[in-house]
Residue, then its C-alpha position, 0 to 999 in steps of 0.5 A: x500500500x502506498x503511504x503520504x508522511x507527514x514529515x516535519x524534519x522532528x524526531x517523531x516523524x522521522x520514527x513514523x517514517x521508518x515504521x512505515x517502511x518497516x511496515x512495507x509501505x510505499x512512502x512519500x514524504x510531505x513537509x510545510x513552509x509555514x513561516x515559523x521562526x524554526x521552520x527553514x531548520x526543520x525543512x532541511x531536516x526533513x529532507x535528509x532524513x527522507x533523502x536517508x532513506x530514498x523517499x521522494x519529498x515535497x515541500x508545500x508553501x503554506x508560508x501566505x496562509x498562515x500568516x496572520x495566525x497567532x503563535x509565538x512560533x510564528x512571530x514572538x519569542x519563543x518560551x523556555x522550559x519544561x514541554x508541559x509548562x503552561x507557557x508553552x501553550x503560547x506555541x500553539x498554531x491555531x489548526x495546524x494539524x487541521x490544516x496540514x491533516x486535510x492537505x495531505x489527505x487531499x495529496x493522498x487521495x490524487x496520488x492514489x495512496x491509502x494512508x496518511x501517517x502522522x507523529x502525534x503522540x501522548x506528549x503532545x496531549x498537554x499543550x496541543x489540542x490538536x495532537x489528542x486522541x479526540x481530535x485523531x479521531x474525529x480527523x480520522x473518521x472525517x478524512x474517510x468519509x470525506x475520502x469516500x473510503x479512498x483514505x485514511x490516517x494512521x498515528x502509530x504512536x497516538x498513546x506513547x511516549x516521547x521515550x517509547x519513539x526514541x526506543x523504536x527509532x533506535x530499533x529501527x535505526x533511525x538517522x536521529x542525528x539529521x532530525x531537528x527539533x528545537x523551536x529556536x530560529x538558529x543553526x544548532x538546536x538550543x538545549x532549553x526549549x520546550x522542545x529540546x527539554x523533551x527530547x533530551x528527556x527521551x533519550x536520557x530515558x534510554x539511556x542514550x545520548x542525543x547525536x544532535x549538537x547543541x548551541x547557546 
C-alpha cells in the first residue's frame, strides 16, 4: 500500500517514517513552509532524513496562509522550559494539524495512496489540542468519509511516549542525528526549549545520548 508522511524534519516523524517502511509501505514524504521562526531548520531536516532513506519529498508553501495566525512560533519569542509548562501553550498554531491533516489527505487521495501517517503522540496531549486522541479521531473518521473510503490516517504512536519513539527509532535505526527539533530560529538546536527539554528527556530515558549538537 502506498503511504503520504507527514514529515516535519522532528524526531517523531522521522520514527513514523521508518515504521512505515518497516511496515512495507510505499512512502512519500510531505513537509510545510509555514513561516515559523524554526521552520527553514526543520525543512532541511526533513529532507535528509527522507533523502536517508530514498523517499521522494515535497515541500508545500503554506508560508501566505498562515500568516496572520497567532503563535509565538510564528512571530514572538519563543518560551523556555519544561514541554508541559503552561507557557508553552503560547506555541500553539491555531489548526495546524487541521490544516496540514486535510492537505495531505487531499495529496493522498490524487496520488492514489491509502494512508496518511502522522507523529502525534501522548506528549503532545498537554499543550496541543490538536495532537489528542479526540481530535485523531474525529480527523480520522472525517478524512474517510470525506475520502469516500479512498483514505485514511494512521498515528502509530497516538498513546506513547516521547521515550517509547526514541526506543523504536533506535530499533529501527533511525538517522536521529539529521532530525531537528528545537523551536529556536538558529543553526544548532538550543538545549532549553520546550522542545529540546523533551527530547533530551527521551533519550536520557534510554539511556542514550542525543547525536544532535547543541548551541547557546
Amino acid at each position: 500500500m502506498k503511504a503520504i508522511i507527514s514529515l516535519s524534519g522532528g524526531m517523531d516523524s522521522a520514527v513514523v517514517l521508518a515504521e512505515a517502511l518497516a511496515a512495507e509501505r510505499q512512502v512519500e514524504a510531505v513537509g510545510f513552509f509555514y513561516g515559523s521562526h524554526h521552520n527553514s531548520y526543520e525543512n532541511k531536516a526533513a529532507e535528509a532524513v527522507a533523502k536517508h532513506y530514498g523517499v521522494p519529498f515535497r515541500l508545500i508553501d503554506l508560508s501566505g496562509v498562515m500568516a496572520g495566525f497567532k503563535s509565538n512560533l510564528l512571530d514572538g519569542e519563543v518560551p523556555e522550559g519544561h514541554y508541559e509548562d503552561a507557557s508553552m501553550s503560547k506555541t500553539v498554531v491555531p489548526g495546524r494539524n487541521i490544516i496540514f491533516a486535510s492537505i495531505v489527505t487531499g495529496l493522498a487521495w490524487s496520488r492514489e495512496a491509502g494512508e496518511v501517517w502522522l507523529g502525534i503522540h501522548s506528549g503532545d496531549h498537554a499543550i496541543y489540542p490538536d495532537c489528542r486522541p479526540g481530535f485523531f479521531w474525529a480527523m480520522k473518521r472525517a478524512v474517510e468519509e470525506g475520502a469516500d473510503g479512498r483514505v485514511t490516517l494512521v498515528a502509530p504512536f497516538l498513546m506513547n511516549s516521547k521515550g517509547h519513539i526514541v526506543r523504536r527509532g533506535l530499533e529501527l535505526g533511525v538517522p536521529f542525528g539529521l532530525t531537528r527539533t528545537c523551536y529556536k530560529p538558529q543553526q544548532k538546536p538550543c538545549g532549553k526549549c520546550g522542545s529540546c527539554t523533551e527530547r533530551l528527556e527521551a533519550f536520557a530515558s534510554n539511556g542514550v545520548e542525543d547525536p544532535v549538537e547543541y548551541g547557546k
